[in-house]
C-alpha positions as CSV (number, residue, x, y, z in Angstrom):
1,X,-13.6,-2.1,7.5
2,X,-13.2,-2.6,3.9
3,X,-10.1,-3.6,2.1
4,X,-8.5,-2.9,-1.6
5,X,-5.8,-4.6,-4.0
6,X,-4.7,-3.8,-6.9
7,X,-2.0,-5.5,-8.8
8,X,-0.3,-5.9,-11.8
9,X,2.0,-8.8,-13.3
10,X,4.1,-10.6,-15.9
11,X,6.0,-7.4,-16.8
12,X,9.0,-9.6,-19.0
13,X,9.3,-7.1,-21.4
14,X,9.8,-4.3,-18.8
15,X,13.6,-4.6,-18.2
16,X,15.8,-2.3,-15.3
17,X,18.2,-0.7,-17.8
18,X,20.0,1.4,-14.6
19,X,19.5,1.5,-11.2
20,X,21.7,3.1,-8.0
21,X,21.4,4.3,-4.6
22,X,23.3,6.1,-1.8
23,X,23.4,5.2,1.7
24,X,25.9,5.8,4.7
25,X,27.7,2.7,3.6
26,X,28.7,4.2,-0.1
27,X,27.0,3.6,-3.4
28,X,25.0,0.1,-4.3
29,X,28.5,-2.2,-4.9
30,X,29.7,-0.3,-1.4
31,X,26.5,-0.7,0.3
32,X,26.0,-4.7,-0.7
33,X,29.9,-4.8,0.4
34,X,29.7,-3.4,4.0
35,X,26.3,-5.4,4.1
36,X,27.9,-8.6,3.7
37,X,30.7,-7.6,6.1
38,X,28.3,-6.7,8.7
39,X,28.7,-3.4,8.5
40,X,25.8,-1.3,10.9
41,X,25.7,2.0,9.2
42,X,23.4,3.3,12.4
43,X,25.4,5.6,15.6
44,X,24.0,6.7,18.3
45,X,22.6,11.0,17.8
46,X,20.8,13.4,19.2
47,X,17.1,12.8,18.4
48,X,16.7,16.3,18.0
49,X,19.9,17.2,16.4
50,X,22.1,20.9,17.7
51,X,18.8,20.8,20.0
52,X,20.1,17.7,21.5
53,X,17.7,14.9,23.2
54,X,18.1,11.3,23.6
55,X,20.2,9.5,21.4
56,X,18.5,7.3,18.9
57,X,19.9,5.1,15.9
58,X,20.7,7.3,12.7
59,X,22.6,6.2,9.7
60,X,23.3,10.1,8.0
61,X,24.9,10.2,5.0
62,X,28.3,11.3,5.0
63,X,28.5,12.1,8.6
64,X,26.2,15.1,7.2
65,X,24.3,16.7,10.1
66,X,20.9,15.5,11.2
67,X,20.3,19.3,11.0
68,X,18.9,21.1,8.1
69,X,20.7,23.4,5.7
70,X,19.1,25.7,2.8
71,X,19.4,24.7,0.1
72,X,19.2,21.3,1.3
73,X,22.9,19.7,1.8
74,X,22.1,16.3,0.0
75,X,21.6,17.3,-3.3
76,X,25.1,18.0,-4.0
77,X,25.5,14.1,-3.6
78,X,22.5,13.0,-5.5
79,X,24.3,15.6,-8.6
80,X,27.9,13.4,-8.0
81,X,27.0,9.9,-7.3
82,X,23.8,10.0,-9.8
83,X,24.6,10.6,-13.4
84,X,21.8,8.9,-15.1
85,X,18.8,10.8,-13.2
86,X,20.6,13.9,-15.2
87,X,20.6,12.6,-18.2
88,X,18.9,15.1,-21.3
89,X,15.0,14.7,-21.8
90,X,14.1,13.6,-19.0
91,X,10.5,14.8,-17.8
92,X,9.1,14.9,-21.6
93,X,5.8,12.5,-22.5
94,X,8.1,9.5,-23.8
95,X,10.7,10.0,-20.7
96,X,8.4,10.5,-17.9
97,X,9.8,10.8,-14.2
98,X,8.2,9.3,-11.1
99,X,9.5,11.1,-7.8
100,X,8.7,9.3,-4.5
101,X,9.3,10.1,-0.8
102,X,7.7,10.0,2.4
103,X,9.3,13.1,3.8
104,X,10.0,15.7,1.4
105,X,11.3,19.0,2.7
106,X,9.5,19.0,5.4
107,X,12.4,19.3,7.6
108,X,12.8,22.8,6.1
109,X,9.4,23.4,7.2
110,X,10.2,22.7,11.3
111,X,13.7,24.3,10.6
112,X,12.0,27.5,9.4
113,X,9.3,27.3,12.1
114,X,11.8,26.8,14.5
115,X,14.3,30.1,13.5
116,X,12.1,31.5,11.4
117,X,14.8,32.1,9.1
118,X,12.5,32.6,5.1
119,X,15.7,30.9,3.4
120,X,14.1,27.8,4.3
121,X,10.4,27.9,2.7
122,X,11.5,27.4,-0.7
123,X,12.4,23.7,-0.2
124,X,9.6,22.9,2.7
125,X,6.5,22.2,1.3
126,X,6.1,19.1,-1.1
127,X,5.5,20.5,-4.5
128,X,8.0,23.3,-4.2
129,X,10.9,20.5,-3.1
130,X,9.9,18.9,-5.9
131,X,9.9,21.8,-8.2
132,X,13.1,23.0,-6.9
133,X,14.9,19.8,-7.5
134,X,13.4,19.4,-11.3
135,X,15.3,22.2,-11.9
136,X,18.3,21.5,-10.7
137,X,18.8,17.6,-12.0
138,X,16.9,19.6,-15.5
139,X,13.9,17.6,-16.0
140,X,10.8,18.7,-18.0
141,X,7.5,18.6,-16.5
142,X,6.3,15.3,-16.8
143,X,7.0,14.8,-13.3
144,X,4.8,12.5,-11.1
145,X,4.8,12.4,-7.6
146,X,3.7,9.9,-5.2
147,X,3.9,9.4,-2.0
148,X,2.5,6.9,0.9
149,X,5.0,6.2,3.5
150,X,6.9,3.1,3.2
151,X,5.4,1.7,0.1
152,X,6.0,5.2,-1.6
153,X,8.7,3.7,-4.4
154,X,6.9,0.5,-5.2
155,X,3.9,2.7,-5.9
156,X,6.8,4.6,-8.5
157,X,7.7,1.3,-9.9
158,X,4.6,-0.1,-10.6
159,X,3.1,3.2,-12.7
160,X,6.4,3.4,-14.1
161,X,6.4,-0.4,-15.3
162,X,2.8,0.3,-17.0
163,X,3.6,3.3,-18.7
164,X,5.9,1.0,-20.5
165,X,3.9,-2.0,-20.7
166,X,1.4,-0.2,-22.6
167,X,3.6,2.2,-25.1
168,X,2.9,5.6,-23.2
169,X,6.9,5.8,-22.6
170,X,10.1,4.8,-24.3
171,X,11.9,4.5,-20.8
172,X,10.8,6.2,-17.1
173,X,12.8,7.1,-14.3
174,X,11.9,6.1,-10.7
175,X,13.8,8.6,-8.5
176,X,13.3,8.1,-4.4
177,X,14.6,10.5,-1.8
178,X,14.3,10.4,2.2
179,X,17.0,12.5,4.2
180,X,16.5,12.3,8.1
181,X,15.9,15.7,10.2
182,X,14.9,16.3,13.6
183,X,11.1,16.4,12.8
184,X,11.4,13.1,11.2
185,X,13.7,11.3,13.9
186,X,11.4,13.6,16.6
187,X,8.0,11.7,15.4
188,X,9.3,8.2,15.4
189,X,10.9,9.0,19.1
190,X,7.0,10.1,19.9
191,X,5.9,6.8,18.7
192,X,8.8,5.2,21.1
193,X,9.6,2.8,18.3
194,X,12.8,4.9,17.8
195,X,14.7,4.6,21.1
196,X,18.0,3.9,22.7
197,X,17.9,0.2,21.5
198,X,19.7,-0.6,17.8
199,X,17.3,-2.8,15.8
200,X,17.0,-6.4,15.2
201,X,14.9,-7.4,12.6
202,X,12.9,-10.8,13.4
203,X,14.7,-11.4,16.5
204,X,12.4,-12.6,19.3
205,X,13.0,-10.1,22.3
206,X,11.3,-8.2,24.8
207,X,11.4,-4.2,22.9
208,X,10.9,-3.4,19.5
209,X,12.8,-0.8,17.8
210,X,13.7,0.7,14.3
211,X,16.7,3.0,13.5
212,X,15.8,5.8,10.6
213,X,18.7,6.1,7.9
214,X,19.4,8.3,4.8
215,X,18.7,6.8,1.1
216,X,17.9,7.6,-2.5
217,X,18.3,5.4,-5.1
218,X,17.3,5.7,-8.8
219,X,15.8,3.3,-11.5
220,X,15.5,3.3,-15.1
221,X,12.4,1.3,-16.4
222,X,13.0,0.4,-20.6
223,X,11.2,-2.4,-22.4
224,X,13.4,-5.0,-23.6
225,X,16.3,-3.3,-22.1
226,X,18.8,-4.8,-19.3
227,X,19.4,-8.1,-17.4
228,X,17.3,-8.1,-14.9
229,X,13.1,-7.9,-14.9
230,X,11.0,-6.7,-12.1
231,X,8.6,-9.6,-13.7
232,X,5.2,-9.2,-10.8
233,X,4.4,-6.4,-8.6
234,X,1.4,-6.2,-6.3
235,X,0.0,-3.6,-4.0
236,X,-3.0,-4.0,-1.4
237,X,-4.5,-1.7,1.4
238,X,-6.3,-3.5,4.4
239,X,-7.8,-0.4,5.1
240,X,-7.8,-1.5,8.5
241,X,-6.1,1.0,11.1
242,X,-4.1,4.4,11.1
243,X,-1.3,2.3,11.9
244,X,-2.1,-0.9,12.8
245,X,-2.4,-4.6,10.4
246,X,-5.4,-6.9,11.0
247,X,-4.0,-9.2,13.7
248,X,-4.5,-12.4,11.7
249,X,-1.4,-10.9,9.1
250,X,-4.7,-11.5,6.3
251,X,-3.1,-8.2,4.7
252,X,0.2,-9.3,4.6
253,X,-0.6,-12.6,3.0
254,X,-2.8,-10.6,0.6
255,X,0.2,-8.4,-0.2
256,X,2.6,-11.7,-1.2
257,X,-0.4,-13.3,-3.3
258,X,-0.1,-12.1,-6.4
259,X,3.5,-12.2,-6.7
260,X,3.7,-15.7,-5.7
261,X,1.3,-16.8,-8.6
262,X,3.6,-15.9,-10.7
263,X,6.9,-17.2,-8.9
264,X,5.2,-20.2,-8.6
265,X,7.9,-22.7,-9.5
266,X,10.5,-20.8,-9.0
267,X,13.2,-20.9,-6.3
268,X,13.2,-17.4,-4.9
269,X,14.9,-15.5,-1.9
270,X,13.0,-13.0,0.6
271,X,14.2,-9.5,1.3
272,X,12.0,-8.5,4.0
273,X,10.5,-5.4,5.3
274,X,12.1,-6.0,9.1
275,X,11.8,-2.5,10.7
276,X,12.9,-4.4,13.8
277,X,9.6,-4.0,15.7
278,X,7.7,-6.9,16.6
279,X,4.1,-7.2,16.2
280,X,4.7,-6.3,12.4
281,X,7.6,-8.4,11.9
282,X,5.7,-11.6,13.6
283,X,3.3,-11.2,11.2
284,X,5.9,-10.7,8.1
285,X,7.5,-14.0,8.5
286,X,4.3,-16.1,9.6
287,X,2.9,-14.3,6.2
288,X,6.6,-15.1,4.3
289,X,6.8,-19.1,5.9
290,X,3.0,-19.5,4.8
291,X,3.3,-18.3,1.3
292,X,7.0,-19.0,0.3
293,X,7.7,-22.0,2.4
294,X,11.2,-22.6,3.2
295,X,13.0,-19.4,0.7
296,X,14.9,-17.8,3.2
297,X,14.5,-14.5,4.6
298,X,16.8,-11.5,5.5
299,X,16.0,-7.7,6.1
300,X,19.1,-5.2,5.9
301,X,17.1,-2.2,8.0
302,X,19.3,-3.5,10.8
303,X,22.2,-2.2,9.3
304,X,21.0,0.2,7.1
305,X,18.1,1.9,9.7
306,X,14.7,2.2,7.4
307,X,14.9,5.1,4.6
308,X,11.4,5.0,5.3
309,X,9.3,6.1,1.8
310,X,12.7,5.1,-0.6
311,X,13.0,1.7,1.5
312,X,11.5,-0.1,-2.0
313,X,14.3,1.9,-4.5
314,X,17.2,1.2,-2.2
315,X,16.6,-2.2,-1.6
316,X,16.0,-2.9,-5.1
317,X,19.2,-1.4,-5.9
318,X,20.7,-3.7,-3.4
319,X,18.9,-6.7,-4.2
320,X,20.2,-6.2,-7.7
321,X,24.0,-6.1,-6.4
322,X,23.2,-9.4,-4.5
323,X,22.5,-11.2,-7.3
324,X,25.0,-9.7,-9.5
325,X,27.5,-10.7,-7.2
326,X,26.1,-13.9,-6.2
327,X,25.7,-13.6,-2.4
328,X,23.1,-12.1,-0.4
329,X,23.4,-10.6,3.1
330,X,21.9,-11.8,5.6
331,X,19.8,-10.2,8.2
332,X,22.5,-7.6,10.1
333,X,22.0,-6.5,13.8
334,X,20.1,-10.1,15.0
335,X,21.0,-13.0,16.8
336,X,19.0,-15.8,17.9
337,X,16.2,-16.0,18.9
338,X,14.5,-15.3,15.6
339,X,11.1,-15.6,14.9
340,X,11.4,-18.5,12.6
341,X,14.0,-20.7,11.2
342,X,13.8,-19.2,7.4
343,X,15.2,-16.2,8.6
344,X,18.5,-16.0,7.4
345,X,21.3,-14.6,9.7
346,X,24.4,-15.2,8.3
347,X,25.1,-14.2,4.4
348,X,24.6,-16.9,1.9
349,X,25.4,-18.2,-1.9
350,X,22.0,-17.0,-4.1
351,X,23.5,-18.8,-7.6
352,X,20.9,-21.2,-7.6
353,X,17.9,-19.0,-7.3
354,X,15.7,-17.8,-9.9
355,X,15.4,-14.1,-7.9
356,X,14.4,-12.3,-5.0
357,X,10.9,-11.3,-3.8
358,X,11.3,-7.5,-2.1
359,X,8.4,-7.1,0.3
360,X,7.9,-3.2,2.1
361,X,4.8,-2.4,4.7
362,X,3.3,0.9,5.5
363,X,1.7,2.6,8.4
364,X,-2.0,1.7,8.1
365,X,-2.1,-1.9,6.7
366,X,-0.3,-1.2,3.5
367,X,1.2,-4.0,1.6
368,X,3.6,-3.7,-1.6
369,X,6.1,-6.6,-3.4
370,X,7.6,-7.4,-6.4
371,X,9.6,-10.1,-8.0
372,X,12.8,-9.3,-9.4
373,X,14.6,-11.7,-11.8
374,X,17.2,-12.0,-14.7
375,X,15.7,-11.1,-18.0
């Protein structure tokens, strides 16, 4: 089958003015904090939520229930913990707004089908959630949505970065939201990659899993504005499969390519993708060790479960406080074995790096990265 890239780089004068997210651990600083503790943000719940089923590994923010509530429960957080995504004018021409998910409201959709209660409709469907929440943060229209599963908010980031690159916008907002319900935590139980077992990303062990987790983050994209630079991004599609990657990893090497032109002298980190399951993860770090030889490799989804289309925003946010603070996490919930020997277990000193490559893969063969560095 065929395959498509598309790619853009050397964004210097693109700075990250503001960024922030939200996960069960607290805020970025929290988050990075319980990260380098080794802090697992995942329990054991009810796949299925009041309706009960096997437990499976959920990280919900603030003990909130898996269920759904209408209006949804979540936005009250998102209005306290994110000031900047409130701020006046944005969703005009010059202050455009990207919104990215992989999820939506359609928990609102199975939590109407299933009591049939009409409260829920208004927030089910994906351009009514997202009309509904431009209203309540107060943006204007110029409100883009994209959305394709896990590489949902680099596709965000990467439109964002050339709307300023090219002097359509002043500044842009990337704003990513994915909040677990039963229909999301059901599917993934279907697939049996969400089961009993917590995850261990890039361990080498019999059964795969993932564990799902709550997230939004934020970012604020201004030219010449903040110290750090999200300098190369790259996207590519194998094209390939449904759900499955090419088998020799071609897609994921693809993916790293044009990022690793440009860091190409650099000394750079790896935040990974690491779900936790174990064909794709084989075939991230062969792709990683054959591109970035010897940068070491960590993936927090271990900790944090995967926040599925906002993996991209919250990582970044968290990628962010790593090098702020100087130390990066290392790869929570694994032990050795590990698939290779740059995986990075134990938390480590990142002063002496030039920044971090932040990789995310979708269902279907979909590849996204970018490099993030000081300005």
């Amino acid at each position: 089958m065929a395959s498509c890239a598309v790619y853009s780089s050397n964004h210097d004068s693109v700075g990250l003015a503001a960024w922030g997210c939200v996960t069960p651990l607290g805020d970025a600083a929290g988050t990075l904090t319980a990260l380098l503790r080794g802090e697992r943000a995942l329990r054991a719940v009810p796949v299925l939520g009041r309706e009960g089923g096997d437990p499976v590994p959920l990280g919900l923010l603030n003990n909130r229930e898996l269920d759904e509530t209408a209006p949804p429960s979540w936005l009250a957080t998102i209005k306290s913990r994110f000031g900047p995504v409130q701020e006046g004018g944005w969703g005009r021409p010059r202050r455009p707004v990207f919104v990215t998910s992989s999820n939506f409201g359609v928990g609102c959709l199975y939590a109407y089908r299933r009591s049939g209660d009409p409260a829920f409709l208004p927030f089910g469907a994906l351009p009514d959630c997202v009309e509904w929440l431009r209203r309540e943060l107060g943006w204007g229209e110029s409100v883009t949505v994209f959305s394709h599963a896990c590489v949902s908010a680099h596709l965000g980031l990467l439109q964002a970065s050339r709307m300023i690159e090219a002097g359509l916008a002043d500044a842009a907002l990337v704003f990513s939201f994915d909040f677990l319900s039963p229909f999301v935590a059901g599917g993934f139980h279907a697939l049996k990659i969400l089961n009993a077992d917590f995850p261990a990303p890039y361990q080498a062990r019999a059964t795969g899993s993932i564990g799902l987790g709550d997230g939004a983050a934020y970012a604020v994209l201004a030219r010449d504005r903040g110290d750090f630079t999200i300098t190369a991004q790259s996207l590519h599609n194998e094209m390939y499969h449904f759900t499955a990657n090419r088998a020799d990893g071609a897609g994921f090497v693809a993916g790293l390519a044009p990022v690793a032109a440009v860091a190409a002298g650099r000394r750079v980190w790896l935040k990974g993708h690491g779900t936790g399951t174990l064909e794709a993860g084989r075939l991230e770090v062969d792709a990683f060790g054959r591109v970035f030889p010897d940068a070491p490799l960590v993936g927090w989804k271990g900790s944090l479960g995967h926040t599925l289309g906002s993996c991209g925003l919250v990582e970044l946010a968290l990628a962010v406080e790593a090098m702020r603070a100087g130390r990066t996490p290392g790869t929570v919930g694994s032990a050795a074995p590990v698939f290779a020997d740059s995986v990075a277990l134990e938390s480590f000193a990142n002063g002496a790096f030039d920044g971090v490559v932040c990789a995310s893969n979708a269902f279907g063969g979909a590849h996204a990265a970018f490099l993030l560095s000081h300005a």
